[in-house]
N, C-alpha and C positions, 0 to 999 in steps of 0.2 A: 504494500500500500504506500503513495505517494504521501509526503506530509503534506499539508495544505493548511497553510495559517488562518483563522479565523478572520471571517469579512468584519466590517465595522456594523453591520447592520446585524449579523447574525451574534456579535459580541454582545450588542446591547440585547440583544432577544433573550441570551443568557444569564446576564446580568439582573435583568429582568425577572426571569424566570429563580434565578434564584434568590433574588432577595422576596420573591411573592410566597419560594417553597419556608425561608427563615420567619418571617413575619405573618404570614397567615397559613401555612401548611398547606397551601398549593401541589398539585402535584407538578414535576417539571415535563415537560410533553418535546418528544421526540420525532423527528420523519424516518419512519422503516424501513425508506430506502438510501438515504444516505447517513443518517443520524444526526442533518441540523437541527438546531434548536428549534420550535413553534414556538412555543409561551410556558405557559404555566393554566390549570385549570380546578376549580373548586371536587368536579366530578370525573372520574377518568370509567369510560366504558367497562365491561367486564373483558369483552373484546381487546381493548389495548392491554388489559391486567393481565391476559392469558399468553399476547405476544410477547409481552416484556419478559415476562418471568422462561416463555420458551428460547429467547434470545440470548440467555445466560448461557455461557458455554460450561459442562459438566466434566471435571475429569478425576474420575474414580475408577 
């Protein structure tokens, strides 16, 4: 994988995203296909909850 430094637009979406997850328990929201940042959301699907957790890589 290429490293690819952080746009300015995509930095503040994280920035964002993470002081919404410190200060109100936001969850932080991810794109599936590349993993930029979207936002931050009060409600996350069960849907995103079932991909997040299958995106963990296991090694046992």
């Amino acid at each position: 994988m290429d490293f690819r430094p952080v746009q300015t637009e995509e930095r503040q979406k994280l920035i964002d995203a993470l002081r919404g997850n410190a200060q109100d328990s936001l969850a932080i929201l991810m794109d599936r296909r590349d993993t930029s940042f979207l936002g931050a959301a009060e409600e996350v699907s069960d849907e995103e909850v079932i991909s997040a957790i299958q995106s963990v890589p296991c090694h046992y």
